[in-house]
N, C-alpha and C positions, 0 to 999 in steps of 0.2 A: 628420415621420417616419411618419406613415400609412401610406406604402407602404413601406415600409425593407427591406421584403423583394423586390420586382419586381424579377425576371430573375433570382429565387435557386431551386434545385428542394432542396426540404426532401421527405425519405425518413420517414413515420412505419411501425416497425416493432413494433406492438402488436398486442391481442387483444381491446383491448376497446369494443367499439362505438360505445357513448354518450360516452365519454371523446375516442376518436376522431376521431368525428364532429362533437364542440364545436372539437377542435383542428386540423381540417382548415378548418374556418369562420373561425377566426380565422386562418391561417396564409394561406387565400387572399384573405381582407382584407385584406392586408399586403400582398399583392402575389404570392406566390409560389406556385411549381407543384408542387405536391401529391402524390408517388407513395406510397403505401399497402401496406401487406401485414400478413397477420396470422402470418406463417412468418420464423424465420430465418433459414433458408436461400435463400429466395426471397429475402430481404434483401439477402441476402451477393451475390447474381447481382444485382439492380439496384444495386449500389453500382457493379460493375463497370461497367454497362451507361448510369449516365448521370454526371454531372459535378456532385455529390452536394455543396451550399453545406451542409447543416444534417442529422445525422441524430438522429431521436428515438427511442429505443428501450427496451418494455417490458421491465420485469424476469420477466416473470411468464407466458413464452411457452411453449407445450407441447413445442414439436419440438426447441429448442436451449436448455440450460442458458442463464442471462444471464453468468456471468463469461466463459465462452471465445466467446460470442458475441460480447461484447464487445472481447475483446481481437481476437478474427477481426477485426470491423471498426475499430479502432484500427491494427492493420497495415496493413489495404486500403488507406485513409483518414488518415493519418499528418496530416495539416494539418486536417482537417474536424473540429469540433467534434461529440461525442458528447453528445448529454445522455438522461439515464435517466426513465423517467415509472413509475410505481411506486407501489403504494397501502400497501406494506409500510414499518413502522420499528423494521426488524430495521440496528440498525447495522452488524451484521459484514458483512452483505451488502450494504451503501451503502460502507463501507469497503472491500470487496473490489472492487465496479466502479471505483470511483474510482480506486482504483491500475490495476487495468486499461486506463484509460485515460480516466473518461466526465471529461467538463467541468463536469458539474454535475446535480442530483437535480431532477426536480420530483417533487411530491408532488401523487396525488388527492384528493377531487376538486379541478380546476382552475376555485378561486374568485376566485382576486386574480388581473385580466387584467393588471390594470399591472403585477405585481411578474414574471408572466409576460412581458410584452415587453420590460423590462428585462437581463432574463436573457437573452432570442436577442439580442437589442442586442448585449450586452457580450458573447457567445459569438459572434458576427459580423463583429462591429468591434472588438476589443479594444483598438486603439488609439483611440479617439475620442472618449470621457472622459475618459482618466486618459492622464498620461505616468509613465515608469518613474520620475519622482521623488513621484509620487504613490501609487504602490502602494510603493514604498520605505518610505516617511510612514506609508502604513497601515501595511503588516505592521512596521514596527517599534514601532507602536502597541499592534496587538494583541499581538504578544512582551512589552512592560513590560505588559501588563494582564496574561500567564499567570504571570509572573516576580511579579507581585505579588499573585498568588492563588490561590496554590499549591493549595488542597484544588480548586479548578475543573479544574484542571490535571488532578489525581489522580481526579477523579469521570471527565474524559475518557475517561484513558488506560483506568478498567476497563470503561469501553464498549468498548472499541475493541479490549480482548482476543480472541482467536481462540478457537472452540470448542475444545473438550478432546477432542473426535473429528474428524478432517476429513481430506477425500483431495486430495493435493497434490503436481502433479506425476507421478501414476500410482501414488503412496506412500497407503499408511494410516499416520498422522501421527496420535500421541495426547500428552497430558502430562498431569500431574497434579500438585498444589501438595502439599507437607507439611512447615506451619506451625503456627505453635501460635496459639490465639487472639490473641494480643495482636502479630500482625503481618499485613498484605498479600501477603505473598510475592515470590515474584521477579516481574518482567515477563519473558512471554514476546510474542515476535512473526514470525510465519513468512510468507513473502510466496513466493511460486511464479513464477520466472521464464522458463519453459517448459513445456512439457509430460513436461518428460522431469528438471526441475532447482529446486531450490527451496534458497532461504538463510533464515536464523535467526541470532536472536541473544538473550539474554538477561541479565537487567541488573538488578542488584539498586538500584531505584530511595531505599525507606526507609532503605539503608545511607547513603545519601548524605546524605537532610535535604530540606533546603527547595528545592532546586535538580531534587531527583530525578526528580519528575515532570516537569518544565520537559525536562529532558535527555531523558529515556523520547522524549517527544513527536517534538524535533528527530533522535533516531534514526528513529522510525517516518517521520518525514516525506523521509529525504534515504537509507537505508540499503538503500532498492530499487532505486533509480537508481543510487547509490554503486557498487553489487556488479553492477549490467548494465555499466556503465561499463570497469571493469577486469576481467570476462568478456570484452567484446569485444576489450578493446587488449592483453591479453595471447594469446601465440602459439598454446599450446594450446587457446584458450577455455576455461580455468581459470581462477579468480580468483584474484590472489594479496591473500592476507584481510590479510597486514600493509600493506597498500598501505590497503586499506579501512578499516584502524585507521586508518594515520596522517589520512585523510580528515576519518573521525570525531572526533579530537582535533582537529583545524582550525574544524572548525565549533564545538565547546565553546568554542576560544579566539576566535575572531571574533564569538559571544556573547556570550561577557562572563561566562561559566562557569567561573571556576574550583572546584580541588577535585580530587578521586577518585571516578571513574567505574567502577564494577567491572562488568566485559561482556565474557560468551563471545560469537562470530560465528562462525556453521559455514556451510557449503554442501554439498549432496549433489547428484551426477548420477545418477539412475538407469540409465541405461545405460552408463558403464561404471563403474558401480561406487563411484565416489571421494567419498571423503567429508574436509573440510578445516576444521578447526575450530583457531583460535586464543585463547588465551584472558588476559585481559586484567586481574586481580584478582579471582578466581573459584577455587572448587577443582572442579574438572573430573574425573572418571574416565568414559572410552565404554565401554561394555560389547560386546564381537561376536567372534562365533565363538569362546566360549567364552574370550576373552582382556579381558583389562583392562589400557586403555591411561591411566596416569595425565599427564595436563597437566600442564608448566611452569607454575603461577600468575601468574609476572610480575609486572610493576608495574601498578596501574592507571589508568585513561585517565583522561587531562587534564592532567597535571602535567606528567610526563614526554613528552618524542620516545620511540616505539615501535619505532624502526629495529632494537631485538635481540631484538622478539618473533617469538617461534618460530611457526612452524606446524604441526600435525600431520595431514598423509595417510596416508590407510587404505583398500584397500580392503575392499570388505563391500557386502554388499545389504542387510543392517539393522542396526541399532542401538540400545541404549537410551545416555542419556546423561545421566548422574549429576549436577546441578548445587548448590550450595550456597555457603553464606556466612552459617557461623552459624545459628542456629534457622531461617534460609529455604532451603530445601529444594525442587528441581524434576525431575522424572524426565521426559524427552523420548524417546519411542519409535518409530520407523516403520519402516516393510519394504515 
């Protein structure tokens, strides 16, 4: 596998010299043809302009943020593997490309060559090691290791939290927890599915127990995709969020999850307006335009089929949204 790369053209789109220049040395060792740039934009035009096997892209570029650059070239590029190179470990921001779309992180400086050509291997070839009954094998390995170690689970999930300030989707997007010492709070998780459109969901994880975290997790992992999914296949390009429920109790039960899952799920477009939040064993009130709309509670997810949970549309161009269950307390605001 020396040359595992010949006849491949790998796109490196950084800024930083030395880092670079070691990785343009080892990439034409391998075989492959080398285009560079220290611009994202300039990126974005050679992605078009050649037949792109491998792209590598800085997080840390001056002319293009890294998340919508990211996602720019994950559109372009829909089969090519993305990987990020990046001296930062800020997790939100490693969490945030990763949904965007990248393949995987490498981390500066680049000391371990082998764990390096590992990584383009399996971003190259992904069938070539493993067959689907061996990544089955794995990740249902790693599932019984978080299923059986729950505080790991719950040290994750509060990395993986989102700032309490952040603009998404053209919205300023804020929250804040009001707890009392002697709890965590709710999980929140907001993921941006456009430029113009962003969904949420929150989940009181500690009400649950030992499963809670475990659950948190398998939401953040399948509830961006879930809610692009049933955007697309419905007529409006509106999600319909009881579909998205019933989704999400499928996955707790094909887990092995049972229980009570208490979980609001909203989506806002900003352009026209709509705002759709279902709510699933939560006490709900939206606050907007001087009105207060309170939420059906419902039953919550997992036990029951969700086919008579309600939805509530609104429009408004902002909102706060009152959430709670008990001493945990979360106020969601954007405009």
């Amino acid at each position: 596998m020396e040359n595992f790369l010949t006849n491949k053209i790998v796109l490196i789109i950084d800024n930083d010299p030395v880092c670079d220049a070691v990785l343009a040395e080892f990439l034409n060792y391998a075989g492959a043809k080398v285009i560079q740039t220290d611009s994202g934009e300039e990126g974005l035009d050679l992605v078009d302009q050649h037949d792109v096997t491998l792209i590598i892209c800085g997080l840390n570029l001056l002319d293009v943020p890294a998340v919508p650059l990211i996602k720019q070239l994950h559109s372009a590029t829909i089969h090519t593997p993305i990987i990020a190179l990046t001296d930062t470990r800020d997790v939100n921001l490693i969490a945030a490309v990763m949904r965007a779309g990248v393949y995987d992180v490498i981390l500066k400086p680049l000391t371990d060559v082998a764990a390096l050509k590992i990584l383009l291997v399996e971003a190259i070839y992904p069938y070539m090691f493993s067959s689907p009954v061996d990544e089955s094998d794995k990740l249902q390995e790693e599932w019984n290791h978080l299923v059986s170690y729950p505080e790991e689970s719950l040290a994750l999930l509060r990395n993986l939290q989102p700032p309490a300030h952040l603009k998404v989707a053209g919205c300023q997007v804020g929250y804040r927890q009001l707890n009392t010492s002697e709890n965590n709070g709710l999980i929140i998780d907001i993921a941006e599915l456009s430029d113009n459109e962003f969904g949420f969901y929150i989940f009181d994880a500690e009400w649950v127990g030992e499963y809670g975290a475990v659950a948190a997790l398998l939401f953040r992992a399948f509830f961006n995709d879930l809610l692009k999914k049933h955007i697309t296949a419905h007529p409006d390009n509106l999600p319909a969020l009881t579909s998205v429920l019933h989704d999400l109790q499928q996955l707790l039960k094909k887990s092995g999850l049972h229980g009570e899952y208490p979980l609001v799920i909203g989506y806002f477009n900003r352009l026209r307006g709509h705002l759709i939040v279902v709510n699933s064993g939560l006490s709900c009130v939206i606050h907007h335009d001087h009105q207060h709309t309170t939420l059906i509670k419902d039953l919550a997810l997992g036990r029951y089929f969700h086919d008579s949970a309600q939805e509530q549309r609104l429009l408004l161009t902002s909102a706060e949204c009152e959430v709670w269950n008990g001493p945990r307390k979360l106020w969601l605001r954007f405009h």
